[in-house]
C-alpha positions as CSV (number, residue, x, y, z in Angstrom):
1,X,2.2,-19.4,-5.0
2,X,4.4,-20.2,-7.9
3,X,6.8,-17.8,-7.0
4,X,6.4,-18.1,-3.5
5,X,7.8,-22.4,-4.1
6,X,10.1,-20.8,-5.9
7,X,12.1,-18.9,-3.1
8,X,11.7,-21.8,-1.0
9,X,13.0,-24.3,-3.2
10,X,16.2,-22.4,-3.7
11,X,16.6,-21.9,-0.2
12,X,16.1,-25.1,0.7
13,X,18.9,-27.1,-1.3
14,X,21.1,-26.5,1.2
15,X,18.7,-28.1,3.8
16,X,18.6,-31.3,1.4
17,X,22.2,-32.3,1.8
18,X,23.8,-29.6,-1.5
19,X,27.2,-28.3,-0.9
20,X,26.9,-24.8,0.4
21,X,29.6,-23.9,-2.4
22,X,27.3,-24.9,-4.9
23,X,24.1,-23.4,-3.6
24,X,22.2,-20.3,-4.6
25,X,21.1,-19.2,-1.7
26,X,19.4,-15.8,-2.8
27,X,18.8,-14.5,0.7
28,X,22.3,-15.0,1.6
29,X,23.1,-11.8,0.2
30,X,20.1,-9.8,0.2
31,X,19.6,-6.8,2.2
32,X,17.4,-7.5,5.0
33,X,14.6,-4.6,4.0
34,X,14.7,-6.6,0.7
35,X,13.7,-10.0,1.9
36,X,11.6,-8.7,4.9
37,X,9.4,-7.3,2.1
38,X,9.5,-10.8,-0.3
39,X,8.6,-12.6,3.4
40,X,5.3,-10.6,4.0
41,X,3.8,-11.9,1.2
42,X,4.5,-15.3,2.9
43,X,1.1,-17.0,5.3
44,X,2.4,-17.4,9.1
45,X,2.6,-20.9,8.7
46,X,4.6,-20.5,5.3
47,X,6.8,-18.3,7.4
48,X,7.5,-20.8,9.9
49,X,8.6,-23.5,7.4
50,X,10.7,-21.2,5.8
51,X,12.2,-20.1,8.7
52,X,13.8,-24.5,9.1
53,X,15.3,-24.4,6.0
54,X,19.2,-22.2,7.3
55,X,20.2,-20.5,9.9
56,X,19.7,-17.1,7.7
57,X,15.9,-18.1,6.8
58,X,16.1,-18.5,10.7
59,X,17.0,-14.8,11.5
60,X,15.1,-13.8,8.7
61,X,11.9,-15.3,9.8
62,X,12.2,-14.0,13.2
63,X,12.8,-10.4,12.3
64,X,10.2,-9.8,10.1
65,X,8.4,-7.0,11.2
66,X,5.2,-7.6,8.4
67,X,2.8,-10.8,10.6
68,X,-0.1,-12.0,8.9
69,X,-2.6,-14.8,11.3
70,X,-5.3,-14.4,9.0
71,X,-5.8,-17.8,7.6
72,X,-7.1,-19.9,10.3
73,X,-10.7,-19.5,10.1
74,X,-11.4,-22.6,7.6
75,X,-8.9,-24.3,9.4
76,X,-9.7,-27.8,11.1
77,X,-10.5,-27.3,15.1
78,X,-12.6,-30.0,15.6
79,X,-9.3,-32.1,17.0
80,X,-8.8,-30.6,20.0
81,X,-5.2,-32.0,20.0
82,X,-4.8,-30.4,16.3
83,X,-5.7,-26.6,17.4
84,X,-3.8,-27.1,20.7
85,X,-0.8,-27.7,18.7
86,X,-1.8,-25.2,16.2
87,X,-1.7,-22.1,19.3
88,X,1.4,-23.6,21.0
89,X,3.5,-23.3,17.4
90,X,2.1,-19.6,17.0
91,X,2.9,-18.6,20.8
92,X,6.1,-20.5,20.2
93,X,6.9,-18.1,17.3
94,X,6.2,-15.0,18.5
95,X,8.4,-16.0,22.1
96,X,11.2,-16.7,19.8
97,X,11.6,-13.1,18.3
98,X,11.4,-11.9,22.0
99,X,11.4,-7.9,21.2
100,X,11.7,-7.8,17.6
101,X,9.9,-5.1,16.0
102,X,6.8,-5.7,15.2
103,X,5.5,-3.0,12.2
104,X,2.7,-4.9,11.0
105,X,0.4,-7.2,12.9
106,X,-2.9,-8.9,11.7
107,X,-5.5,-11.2,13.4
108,X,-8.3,-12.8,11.2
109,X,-9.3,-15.0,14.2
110,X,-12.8,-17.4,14.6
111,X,-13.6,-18.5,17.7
112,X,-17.3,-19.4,17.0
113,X,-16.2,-23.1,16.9
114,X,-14.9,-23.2,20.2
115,X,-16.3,-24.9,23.8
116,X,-16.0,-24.5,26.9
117,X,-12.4,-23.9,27.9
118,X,-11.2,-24.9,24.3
119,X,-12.6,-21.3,23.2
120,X,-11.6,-19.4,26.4
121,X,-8.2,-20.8,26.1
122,X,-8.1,-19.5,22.4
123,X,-9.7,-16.3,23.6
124,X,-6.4,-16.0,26.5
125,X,-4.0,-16.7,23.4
126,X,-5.7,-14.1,21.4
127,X,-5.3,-11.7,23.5
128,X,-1.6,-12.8,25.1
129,X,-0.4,-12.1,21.0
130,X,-1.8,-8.6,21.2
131,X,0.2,-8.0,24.7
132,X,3.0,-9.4,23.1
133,X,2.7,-6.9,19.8
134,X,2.4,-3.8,21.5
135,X,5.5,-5.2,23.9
136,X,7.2,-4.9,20.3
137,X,6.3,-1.3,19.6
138,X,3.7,-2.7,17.0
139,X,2.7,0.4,14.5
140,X,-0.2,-1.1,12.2
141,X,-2.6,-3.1,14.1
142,X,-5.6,-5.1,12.5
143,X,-8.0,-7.2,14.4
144,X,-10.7,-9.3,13.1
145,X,-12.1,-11.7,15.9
146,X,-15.2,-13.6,15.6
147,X,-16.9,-14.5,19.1
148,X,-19.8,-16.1,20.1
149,X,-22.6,-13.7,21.1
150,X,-22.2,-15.3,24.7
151,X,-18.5,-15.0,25.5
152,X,-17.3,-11.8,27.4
153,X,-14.5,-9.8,25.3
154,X,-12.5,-6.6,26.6
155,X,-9.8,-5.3,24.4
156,X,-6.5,-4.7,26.2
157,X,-6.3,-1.3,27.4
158,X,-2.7,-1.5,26.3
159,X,-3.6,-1.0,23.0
160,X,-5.0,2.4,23.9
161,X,-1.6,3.2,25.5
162,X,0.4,2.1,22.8
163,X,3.4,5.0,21.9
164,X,4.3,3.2,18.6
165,X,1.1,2.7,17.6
166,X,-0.4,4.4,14.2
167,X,-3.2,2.6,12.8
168,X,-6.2,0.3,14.5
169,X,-8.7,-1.6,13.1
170,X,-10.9,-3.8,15.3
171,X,-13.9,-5.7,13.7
172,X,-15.6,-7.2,16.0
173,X,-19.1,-8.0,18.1
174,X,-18.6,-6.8,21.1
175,X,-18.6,-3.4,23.0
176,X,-15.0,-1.4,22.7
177,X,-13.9,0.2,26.1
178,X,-11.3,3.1,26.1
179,X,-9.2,4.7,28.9
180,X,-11.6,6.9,30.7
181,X,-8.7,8.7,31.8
182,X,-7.0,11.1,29.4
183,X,-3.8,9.5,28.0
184,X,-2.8,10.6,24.4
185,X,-1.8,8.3,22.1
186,X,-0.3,8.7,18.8
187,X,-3.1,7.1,16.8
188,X,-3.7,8.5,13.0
189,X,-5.8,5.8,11.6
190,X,-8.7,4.6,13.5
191,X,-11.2,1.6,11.9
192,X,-14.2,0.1,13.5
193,X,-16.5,-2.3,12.3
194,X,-19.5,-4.1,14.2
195,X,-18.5,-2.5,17.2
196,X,-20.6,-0.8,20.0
197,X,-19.2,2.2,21.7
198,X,-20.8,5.0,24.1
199,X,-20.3,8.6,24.2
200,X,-17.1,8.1,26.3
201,X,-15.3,7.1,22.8
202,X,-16.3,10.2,21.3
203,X,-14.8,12.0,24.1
204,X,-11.5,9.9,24.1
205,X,-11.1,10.7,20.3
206,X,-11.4,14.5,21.1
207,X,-9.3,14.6,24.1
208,X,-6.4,11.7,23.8
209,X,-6.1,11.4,19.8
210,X,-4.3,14.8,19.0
211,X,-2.9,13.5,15.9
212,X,-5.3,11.3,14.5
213,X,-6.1,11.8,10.6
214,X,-8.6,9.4,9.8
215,X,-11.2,8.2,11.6
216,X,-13.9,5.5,10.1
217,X,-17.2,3.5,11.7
218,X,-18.7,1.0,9.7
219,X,-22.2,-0.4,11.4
220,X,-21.0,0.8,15.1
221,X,-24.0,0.9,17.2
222,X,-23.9,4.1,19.2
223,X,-27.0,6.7,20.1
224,X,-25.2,9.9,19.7
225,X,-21.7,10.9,18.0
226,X,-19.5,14.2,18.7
227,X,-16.7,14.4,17.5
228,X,-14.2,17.5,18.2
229,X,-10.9,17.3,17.0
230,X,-8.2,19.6,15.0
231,X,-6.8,16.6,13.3
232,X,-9.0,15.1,11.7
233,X,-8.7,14.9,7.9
234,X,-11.1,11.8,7.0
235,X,-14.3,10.8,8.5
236,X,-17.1,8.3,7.5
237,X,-19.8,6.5,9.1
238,X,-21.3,3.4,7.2
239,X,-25.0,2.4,8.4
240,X,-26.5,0.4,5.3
241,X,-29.4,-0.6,7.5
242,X,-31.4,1.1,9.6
243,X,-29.0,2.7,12.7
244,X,-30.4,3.4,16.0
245,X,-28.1,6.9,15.8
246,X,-29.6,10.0,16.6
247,X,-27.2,12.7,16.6
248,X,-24.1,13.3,14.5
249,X,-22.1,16.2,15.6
250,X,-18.6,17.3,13.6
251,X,-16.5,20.0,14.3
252,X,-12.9,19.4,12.6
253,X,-11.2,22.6,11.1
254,X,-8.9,20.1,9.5
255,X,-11.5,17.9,7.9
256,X,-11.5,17.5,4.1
257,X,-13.2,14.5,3.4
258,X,-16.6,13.1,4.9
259,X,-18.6,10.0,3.9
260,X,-21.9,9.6,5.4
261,X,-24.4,6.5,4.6
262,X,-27.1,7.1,7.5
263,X,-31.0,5.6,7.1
264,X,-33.6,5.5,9.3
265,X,-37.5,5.3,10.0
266,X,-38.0,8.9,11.1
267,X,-36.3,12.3,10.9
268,X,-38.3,13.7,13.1
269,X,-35.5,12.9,16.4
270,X,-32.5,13.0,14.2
271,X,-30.0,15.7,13.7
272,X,-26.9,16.1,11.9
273,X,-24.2,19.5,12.4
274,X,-21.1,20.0,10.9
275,X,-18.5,22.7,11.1
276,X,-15.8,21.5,8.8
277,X,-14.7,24.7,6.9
278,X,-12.0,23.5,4.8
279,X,-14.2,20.2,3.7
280,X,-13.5,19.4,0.3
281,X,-15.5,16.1,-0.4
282,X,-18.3,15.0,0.7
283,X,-20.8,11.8,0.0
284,X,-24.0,12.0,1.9
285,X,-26.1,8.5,1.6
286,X,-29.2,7.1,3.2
287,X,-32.2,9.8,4.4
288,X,-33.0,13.1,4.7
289,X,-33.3,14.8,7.5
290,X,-35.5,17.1,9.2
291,X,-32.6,19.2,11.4
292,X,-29.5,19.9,10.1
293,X,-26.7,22.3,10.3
294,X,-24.4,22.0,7.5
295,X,-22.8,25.4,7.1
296,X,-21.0,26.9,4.3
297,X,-18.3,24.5,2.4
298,X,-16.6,27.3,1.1
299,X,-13.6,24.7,0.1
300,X,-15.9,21.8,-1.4
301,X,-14.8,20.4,-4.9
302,X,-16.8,17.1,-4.9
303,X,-19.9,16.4,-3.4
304,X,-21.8,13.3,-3.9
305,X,-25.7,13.5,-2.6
306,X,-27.9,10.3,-2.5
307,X,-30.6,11.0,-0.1
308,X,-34.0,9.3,-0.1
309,X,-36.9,11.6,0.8
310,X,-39.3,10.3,4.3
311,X,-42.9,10.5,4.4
312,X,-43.2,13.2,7.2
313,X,-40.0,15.2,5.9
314,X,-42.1,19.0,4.4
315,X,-39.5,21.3,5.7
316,X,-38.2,22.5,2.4
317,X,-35.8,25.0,4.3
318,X,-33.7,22.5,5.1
319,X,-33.6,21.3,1.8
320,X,-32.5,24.8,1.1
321,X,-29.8,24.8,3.6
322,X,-28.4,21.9,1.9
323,X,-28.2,23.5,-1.4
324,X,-26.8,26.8,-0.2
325,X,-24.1,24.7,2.0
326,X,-22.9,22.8,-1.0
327,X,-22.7,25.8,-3.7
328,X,-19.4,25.9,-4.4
329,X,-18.6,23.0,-4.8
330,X,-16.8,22.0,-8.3
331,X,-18.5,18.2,-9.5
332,X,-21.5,17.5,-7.9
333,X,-23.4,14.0,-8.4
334,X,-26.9,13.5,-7.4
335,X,-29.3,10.7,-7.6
336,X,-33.0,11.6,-9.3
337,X,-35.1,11.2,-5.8
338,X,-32.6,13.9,-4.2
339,X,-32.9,16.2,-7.5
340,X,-36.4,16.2,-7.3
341,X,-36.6,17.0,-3.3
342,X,-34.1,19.7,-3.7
343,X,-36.3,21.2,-6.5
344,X,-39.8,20.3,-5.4
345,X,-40.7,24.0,-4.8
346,X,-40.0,25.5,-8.4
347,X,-36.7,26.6,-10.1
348,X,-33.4,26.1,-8.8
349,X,-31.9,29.8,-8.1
350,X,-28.1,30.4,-9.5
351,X,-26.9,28.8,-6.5
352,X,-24.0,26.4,-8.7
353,X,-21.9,29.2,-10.5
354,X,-18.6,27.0,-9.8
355,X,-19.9,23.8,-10.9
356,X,-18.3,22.2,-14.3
357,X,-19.6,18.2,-13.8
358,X,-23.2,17.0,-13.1
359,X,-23.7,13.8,-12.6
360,X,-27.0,12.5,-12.3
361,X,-28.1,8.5,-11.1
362,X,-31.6,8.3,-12.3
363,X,-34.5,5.4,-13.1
364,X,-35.0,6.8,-15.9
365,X,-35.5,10.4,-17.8
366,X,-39.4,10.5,-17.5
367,X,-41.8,12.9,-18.5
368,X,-42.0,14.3,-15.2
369,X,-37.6,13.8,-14.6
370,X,-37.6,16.0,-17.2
371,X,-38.6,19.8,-15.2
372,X,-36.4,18.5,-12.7
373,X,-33.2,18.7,-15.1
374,X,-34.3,21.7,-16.6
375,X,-34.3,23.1,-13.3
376,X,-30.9,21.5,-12.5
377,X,-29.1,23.0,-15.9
378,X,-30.7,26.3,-15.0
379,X,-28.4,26.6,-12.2
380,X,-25.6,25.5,-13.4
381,X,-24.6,28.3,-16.3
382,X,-20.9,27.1,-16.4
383,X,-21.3,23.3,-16.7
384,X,-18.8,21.8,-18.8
385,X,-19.3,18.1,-18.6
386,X,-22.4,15.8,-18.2
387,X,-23.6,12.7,-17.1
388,X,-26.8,11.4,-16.7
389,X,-26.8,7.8,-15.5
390,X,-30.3,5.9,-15.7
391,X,-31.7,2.3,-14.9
392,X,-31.5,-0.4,-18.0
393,X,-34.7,-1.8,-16.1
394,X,-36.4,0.6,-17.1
395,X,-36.1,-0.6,-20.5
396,X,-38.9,-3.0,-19.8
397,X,-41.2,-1.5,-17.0
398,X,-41.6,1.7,-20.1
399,X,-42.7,4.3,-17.7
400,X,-44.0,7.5,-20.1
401,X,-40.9,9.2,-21.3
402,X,-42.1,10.4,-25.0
403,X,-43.5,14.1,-24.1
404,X,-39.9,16.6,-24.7
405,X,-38.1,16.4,-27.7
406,X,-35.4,18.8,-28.8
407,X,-37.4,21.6,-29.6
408,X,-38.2,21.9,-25.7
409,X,-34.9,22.0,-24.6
410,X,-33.8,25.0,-27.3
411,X,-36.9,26.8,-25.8
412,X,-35.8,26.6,-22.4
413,X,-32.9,29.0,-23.0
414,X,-30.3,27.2,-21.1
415,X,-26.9,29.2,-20.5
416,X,-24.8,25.8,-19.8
417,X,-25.1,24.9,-23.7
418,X,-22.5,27.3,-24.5
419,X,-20.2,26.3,-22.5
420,X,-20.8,22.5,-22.7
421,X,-17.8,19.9,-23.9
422,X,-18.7,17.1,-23.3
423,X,-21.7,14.6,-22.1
424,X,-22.4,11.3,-21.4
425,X,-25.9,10.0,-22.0
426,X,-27.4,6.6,-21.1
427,X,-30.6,5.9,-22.4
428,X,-33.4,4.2,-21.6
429,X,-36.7,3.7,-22.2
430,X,-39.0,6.3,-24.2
431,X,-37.6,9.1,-26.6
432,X,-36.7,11.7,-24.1
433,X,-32.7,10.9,-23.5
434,X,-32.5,11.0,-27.4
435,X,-34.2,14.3,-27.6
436,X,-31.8,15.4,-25.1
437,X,-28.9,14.1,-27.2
438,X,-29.7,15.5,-30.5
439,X,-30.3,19.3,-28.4
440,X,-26.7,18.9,-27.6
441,X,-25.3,17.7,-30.2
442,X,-27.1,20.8,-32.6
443,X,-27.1,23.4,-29.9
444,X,-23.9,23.0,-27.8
445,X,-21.5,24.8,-30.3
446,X,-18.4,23.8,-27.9
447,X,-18.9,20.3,-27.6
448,X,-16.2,18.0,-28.2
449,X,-17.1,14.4,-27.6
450,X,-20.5,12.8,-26.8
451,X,-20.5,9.3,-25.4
452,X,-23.9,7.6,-26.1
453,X,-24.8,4.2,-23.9
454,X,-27.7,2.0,-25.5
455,X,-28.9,-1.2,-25.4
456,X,-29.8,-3.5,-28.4
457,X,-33.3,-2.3,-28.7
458,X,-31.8,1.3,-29.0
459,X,-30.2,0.8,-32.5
460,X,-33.0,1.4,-34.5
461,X,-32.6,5.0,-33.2
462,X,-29.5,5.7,-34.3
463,X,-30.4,7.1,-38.0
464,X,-32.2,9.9,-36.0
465,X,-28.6,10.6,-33.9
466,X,-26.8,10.5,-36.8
467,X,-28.8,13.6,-38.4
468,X,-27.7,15.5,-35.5
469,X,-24.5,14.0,-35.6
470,X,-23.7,15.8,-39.0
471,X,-24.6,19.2,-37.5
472,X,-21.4,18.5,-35.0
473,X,-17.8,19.4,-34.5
474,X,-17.9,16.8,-31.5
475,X,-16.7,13.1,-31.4
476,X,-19.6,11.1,-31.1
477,X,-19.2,7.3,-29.8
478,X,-21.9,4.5,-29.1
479,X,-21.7,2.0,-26.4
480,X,-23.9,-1.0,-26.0
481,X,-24.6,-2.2,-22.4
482,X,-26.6,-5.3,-21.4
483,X,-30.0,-4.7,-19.6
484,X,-28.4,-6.3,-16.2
485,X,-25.1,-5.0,-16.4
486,X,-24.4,-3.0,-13.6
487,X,-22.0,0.4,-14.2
488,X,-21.3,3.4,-11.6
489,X,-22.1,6.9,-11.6
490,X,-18.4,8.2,-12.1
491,X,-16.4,11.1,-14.1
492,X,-16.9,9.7,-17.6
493,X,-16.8,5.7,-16.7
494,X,-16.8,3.6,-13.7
495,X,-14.6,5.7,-11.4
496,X,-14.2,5.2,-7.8
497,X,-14.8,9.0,-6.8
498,X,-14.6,8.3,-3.2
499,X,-11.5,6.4,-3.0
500,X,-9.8,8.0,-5.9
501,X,-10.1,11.4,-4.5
502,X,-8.6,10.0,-0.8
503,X,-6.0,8.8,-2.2
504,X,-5.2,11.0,-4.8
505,X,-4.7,13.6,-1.7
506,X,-2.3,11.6,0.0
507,X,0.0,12.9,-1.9
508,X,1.2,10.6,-5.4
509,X,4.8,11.6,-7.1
510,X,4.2,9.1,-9.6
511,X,1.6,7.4,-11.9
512,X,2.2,4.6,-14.5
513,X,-0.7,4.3,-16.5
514,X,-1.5,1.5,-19.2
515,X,-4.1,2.6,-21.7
516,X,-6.6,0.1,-23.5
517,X,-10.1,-0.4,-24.7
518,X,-12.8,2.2,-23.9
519,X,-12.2,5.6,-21.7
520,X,-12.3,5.0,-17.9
521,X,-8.0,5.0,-17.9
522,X,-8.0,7.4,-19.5
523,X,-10.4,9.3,-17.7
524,X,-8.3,8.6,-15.1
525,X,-5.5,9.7,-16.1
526,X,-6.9,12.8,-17.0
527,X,-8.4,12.9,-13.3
528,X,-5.1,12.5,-11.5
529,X,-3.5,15.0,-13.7
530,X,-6.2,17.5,-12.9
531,X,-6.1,17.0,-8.9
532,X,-2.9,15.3,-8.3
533,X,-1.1,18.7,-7.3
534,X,2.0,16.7,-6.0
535,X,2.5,15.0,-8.8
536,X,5.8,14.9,-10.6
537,X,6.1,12.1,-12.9
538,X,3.1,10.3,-15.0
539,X,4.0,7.4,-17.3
540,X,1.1,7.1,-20.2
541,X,1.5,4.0,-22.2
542,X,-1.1,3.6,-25.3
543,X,-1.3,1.7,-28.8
544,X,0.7,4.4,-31.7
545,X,-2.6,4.5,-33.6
546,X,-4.5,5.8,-30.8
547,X,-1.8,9.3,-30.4
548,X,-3.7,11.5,-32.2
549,X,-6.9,11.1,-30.4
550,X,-5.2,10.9,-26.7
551,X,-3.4,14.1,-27.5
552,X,-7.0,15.4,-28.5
553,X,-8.4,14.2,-25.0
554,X,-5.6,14.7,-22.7
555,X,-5.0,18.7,-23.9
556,X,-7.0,19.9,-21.2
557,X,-5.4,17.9,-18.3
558,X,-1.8,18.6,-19.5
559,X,-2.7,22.2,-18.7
560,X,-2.5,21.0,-15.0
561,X,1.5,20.0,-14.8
């Protein structure tokens, strides 16, 4: 806001009487790209201000193609007079720029407050602004609208047939009606949130959006989704509750990244099929189900498996399926409920030759957690990094987790531990994730750094540690973490896996990266490095004392570019 008065200020003198010879006006000579981009940043009604101050604020403000109507919800409507005047400055503005173009448009828009004809003349105004954005060949459209559960709402089909149109987002409670003819539109980003749609969506999507990239549902209320399309790089649906869907269908050559966070009561009438052959990361939340057809992700690098096992799913051959469909893949995080379904029947075969990170999300690594990861490390002979996440409640609930020490684990014969180089361990209550430290430590002859996360009570522990510690080549750090702090499963921190790896794909040139206190920058840096294949400049900057050991860390990632 600071710098915001700023601009205005300056521009303003000559509004205030200044002689124009004397004036700064920045804006005067700016290129128009220039202050188009320093005006976005500006609220509508800011925008409108600025546009008084000189005839040049006044073209200015009328050209720019960035319009943000997002701030009006907490604004007062309870003067009739007040939000009258409010809609007639807004239509006002957007009359005035007649067929300017419109790049950007966003709604944020609250019409819960509204009566009678107050709200269905709001609701007309609404919807006139959206006629009049796609009248300006608007590209990015955003609409959040909040109506009452009682008023009627029907998007206008013109937003459908919009050329210039590339992205949509709608948020909003009420049903969304496509074209039921087929028209194709040019649509590449597609967002909807609290939505309900029918089949004849899915079909519009596979017959009218030829070009569409992404594709994203976020609590849409639907029965069935199939979805057919050769564009499609990115899809995810987001159920957090219980969803009333019953059958996902996918079939997108294209496809390389797939979030899924689906629960329900029953699997018994649920199935899910995918054919996405060149899928490269997938995150599967919510329940297991009973009929699946996954296929073979010949392509997958990341996969990230969080499925909570139902009382009346027994058919272990899907769970099967499931592992064979994901046995390429590269880094592979699991939470402990899925890593006991998937091994529930005995030993893991050899299925995860490719994998070199394992990161497991666990309560904590109890007596009977234990066989599970044993299993786990069996089938992973190559692994080269791990991380094994538990629950600091656990540090007061003390389930049994006392019966394995290291002994155990060297008798278990495990072909990872050679190639091992480095691990993260979080511990928790009981003796077991210690055990498991000090077997790494002494047995994994590679290993380079170690990254132990305790809480207070754990310190008393760390005399035993440091015994094993002596035995190792490896850089061994403690961390200390609060019983209610809350940390994500990630690649050696607090990493965004999903959003990272999206992005990250899109394509980067160049990375600037600023380097302090613990390792999650770094991590990233390292990660971007690694996967970034487009990349062509990266900018490190770190404290001189800490050169030595970033060389040390970063050796392996260099390798990459």
């Amino acid at each position: 806001m600071e710098h915001k008065s700023k601009l205005l200020a300056t521009t303003s003198s000559e509004a205030q009487g200044a002689c124009p010879e004397r004036t700064n006006d920045r804006f005067s000579s700016m290129p128009d790209e220039v202050a188009h981009r320093i005006l976005s940043l500006l609220s509508i009604l800011d925008l409108i201000r600025f546009g008084t101050v000189s005839k040049r604020c006044r073209e200015l403000h009328l050209s720019t193609p960035s319009l943000n109507f997002d701030e009006f919800n907490n604004w007062n409507k309870s003067s009739y007079s007040k939000q009258f005047k409010l809609l007639n400055s807004l239509d006002r503005f957007l009359v005035l720029r007649r067929d300017s173009k419109i790049q950007q448009f966003r709604i944020r828009w609250s019409l819960a407050y509204g009566k009678g004809a107050s709200l269905y003349n709001e609701l007309y105004r609404v919807v006139t602004w959206i006629h009049m954005a796609v009248r300006c060949n608007v590209e990015v459209l955003d609409l959040e609208l909040g109506i009452p559960e009682t008023t009627e709402l029907e998007l206008p089909s013109c937003i459908f047939l919009c050329g210039s149109l590339r992205s949509l987002s709608v948020h909003c409670n009420k049903i969304l009606t496509v074209p039921s003819s087929v028209h194709s539109t040019n649509l590449q980003y597609l967002k909807l949130t609290n939505v309900t749609i029918d089949e004849g969506f899915c079909k519009w999507i596979s017959c009218s959006c030829k070009s569409i990239k992404e594709l994203h549902l976020e609590h849409v209320r639907v029965e069935n989704i199939t979805i057919e399309c050769s564009s499609l790089e990115s899809f995810s649906f987001v159920f957090s509750s219980h969803s009333d869907l019953c059958h996902l269908s996918i079939s997108c050559e294209k496809l390389e990244a797939m979030r899924i966070n689906w629960r329900f009561d029953s699997p018994s009438s649920r199935s899910f099929k995918v054919f996405a052959p060149n899928l490269k990361y997938l995150k599967w939340t919510g329940s297991l189900l009973n009929n699946q057809n996954l296929g073979n992700f010949m392509c997958l690098e990341t996969a990230e498996i969080f499925l909570n096992h139902e009382a009346d799913n027994n058919d272990f051959g899907n769970v099967l399926e499931l592992l064979c469909s994901i046995r390429r893949v590269k880094v592979l995080l699991l939470s402990g409920e899925t890593a006991k379904v998937l091994l529930r029947e005995g030993s893991m075969p050899a299925l995860f030759d490719d994998i070199s990170y394992l990161g497991v999300h666990m309560e904590s690594l109890v007596d009977d957690m234990v066989s599970t990861m044993v299993s786990l490390l069996r089938g992973m002979p190559n692994l080269k990094t791990l991380y094994v996440k538990c629950d600091p409640s656990f540090l007061i609930q003390k389930p049994k987790a006392c019966g394995f020490n290291r002994e155990f684990w060297k008798s278990q014969n495990l072909a990872f531990i050679d190639h091992l180089k480095e691990a993260t361990i979080e511990l928790s209550s009981g003796n077991n994730g210690m055990e498991l430290v000090r077997y790494m430590l002494e047995d994994a002859k590679n290993l380079k750094e170690m990254v132990i996360l305790h809480s207070p009570e754990h310190s008393t522990l760390f005399q035993v540690v440091n015994e094993s510690k002596r035995k190792s080549a490896a850089r061994v750090v403690f961390q200390e973490y609060k019983a209610n702090e809350k940390r994500e499963l990630g690649r050696s921190g607090s990493l965004d896996s999903v959003t990272l790896l999206e992005e990250i794909r899109r394509g980067y040139i160049s990375v600037t990266i600023e380097l302090s206190n613990g390792f999650n920058a770094m991590e990233l840096a390292r990660y971007i490095l690694e996967q970034a294949h487009r990349l062509e400049k990266t900018f490190i900057f770190y404290m001189i004392e800490n050169e030595s050991y970033i060389d040390e860390r970063m050796d392996l990632a260099w390798t990459y570019n």
